[in-house]
C-alpha positions in Angstrom: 53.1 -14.3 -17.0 56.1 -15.5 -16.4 57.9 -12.2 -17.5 56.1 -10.1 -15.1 57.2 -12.3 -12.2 60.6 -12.5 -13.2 60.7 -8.2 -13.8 59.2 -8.3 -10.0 61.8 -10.5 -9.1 64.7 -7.7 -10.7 63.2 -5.0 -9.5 62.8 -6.8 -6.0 66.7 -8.0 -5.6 67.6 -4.3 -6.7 66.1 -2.6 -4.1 67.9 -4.9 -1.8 70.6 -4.7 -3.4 70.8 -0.7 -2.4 69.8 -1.7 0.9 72.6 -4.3 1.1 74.6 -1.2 -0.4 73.4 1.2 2.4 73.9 -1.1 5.3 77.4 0.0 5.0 78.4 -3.8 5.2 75.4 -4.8 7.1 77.0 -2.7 10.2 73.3 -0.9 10.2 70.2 -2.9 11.3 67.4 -1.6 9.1 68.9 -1.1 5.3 70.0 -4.7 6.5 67.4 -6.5 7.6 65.3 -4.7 4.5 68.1 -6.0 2.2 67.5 -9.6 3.5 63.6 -9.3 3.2 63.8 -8.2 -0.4 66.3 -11.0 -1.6 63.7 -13.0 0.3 60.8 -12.1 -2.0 62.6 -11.8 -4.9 63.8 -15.4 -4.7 60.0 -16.3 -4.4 59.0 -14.3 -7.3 61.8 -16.2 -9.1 61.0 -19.5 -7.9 57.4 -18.6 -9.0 58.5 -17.5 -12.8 60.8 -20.3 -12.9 57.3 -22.9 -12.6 56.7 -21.5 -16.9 60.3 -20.4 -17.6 63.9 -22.1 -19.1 66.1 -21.9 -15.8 68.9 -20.3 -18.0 67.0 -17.5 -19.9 64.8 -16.6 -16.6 67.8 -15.9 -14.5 70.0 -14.1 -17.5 66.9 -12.0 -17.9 66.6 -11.5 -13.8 70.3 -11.1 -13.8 70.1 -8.9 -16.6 67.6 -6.6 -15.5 69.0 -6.3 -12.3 72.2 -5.5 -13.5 70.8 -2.7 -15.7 68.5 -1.2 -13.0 71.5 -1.4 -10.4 73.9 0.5 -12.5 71.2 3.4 -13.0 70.7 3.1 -9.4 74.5 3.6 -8.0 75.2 6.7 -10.3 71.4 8.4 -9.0 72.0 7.5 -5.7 75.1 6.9 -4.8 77.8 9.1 -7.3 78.9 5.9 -8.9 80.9 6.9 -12.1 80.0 5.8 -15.5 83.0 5.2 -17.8 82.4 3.9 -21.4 83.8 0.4 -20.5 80.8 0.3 -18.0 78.5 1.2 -20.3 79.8 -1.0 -23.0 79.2 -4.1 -20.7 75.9 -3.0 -19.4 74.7 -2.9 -23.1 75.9 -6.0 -23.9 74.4 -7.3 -21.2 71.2 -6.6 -22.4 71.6 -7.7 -26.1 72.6 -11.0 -24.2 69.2 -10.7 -22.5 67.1 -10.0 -25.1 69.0 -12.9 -26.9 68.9 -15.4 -24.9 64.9 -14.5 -24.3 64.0 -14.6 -28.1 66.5 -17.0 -29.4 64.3 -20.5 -29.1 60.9 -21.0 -28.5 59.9 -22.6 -25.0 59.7 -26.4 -26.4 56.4 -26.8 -25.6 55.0 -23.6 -27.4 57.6 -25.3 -30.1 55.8 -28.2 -30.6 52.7 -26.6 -30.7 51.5 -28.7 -26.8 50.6 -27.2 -23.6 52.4 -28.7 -20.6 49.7 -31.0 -19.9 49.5 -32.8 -22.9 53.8 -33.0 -23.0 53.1 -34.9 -19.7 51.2 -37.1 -21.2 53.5 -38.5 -24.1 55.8 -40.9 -24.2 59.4 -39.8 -24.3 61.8 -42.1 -26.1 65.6 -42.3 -26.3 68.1 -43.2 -29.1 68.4 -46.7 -27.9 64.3 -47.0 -28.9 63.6 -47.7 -24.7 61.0 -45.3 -23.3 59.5 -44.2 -20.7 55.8 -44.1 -20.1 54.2 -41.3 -19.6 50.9 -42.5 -17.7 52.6 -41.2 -14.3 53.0 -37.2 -15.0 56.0 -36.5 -12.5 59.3 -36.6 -13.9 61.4 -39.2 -13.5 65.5 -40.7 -14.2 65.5 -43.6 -16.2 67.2 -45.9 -14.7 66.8 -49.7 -16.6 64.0 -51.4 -19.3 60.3 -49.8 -18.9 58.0 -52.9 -17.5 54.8 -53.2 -18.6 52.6 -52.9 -15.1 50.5 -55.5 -15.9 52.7 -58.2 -17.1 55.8 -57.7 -15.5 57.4 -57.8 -19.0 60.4 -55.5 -20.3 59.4 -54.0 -23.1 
């Protein structure tokens, strides 16, 4: 699912990225209030993707895609010129997408756990001091785990 929001999200800052392109440096109101309003949603589409997705390989694939989409879009609609070197960098910006999408499995699909039952683990450090999991917001550790109803370290 997370793909889908993240190709809405692309497609979303591209088109305001030719608005922000035909507000002539935002000297004319509507391509620049439209610019603003798509960076808008497409920030909220990202956000969204970003609840199931690695930070890093969402926003190289948004990035990416946008990139891609934007340099189709300035040589349809506004006579940019395409020079090998430009080409040559847009491919390899989408080898580096695809990549960085299937290089590594998400680590829970990797260790075969939905999100819920991550949550509900205890993670451990090299020193052998954990945390428990019972509580499933994340946390910093910050000194010895205490057993709740003891008031021990452990």
């Amino acid at each position: 699912m997370y793909l889908v929001l993240i190709f809405a999200a692309a497609v979303t800052f591209t088109i305001g990225g030719a608005f922000m392109k035909a507000s002539e440096g935002m000297t004319r109101l509507k391509p620049t209030l439209l610019s603003h309003l798509c960076f808008a949603v497409g920030a909220t589409f990202q956000a969204l993707a970003l609840r199931d997705a690695e930070l890093g390989v969402a926003y190289m694939f948004s990035l990416g895609l946008e990139v891609l989409l934007l340099f189709m879009l300035g040589q349809l609609f506004f006579a940019e010129a395409a020079s090998k070197r430009k080409v040559l960098g847009v491919v390899s910006i989408v080898v580096g997408m695809i990549l960085m999408h299937h290089g590594d499995p998400v680590p829970n699909e990797q260790a075969g756990q939905s999100s819920d039952s991550a949550a509900a683990q205890v993670t451990s450090r090299a020193d052998g001091i954990g945390t428990a999991a019972e509580d499933p917001t994340p946390s910093v550790f910050v000194g010895p785990a205490v057993n709740e109803t003891t008031g021990a370290a452990r």
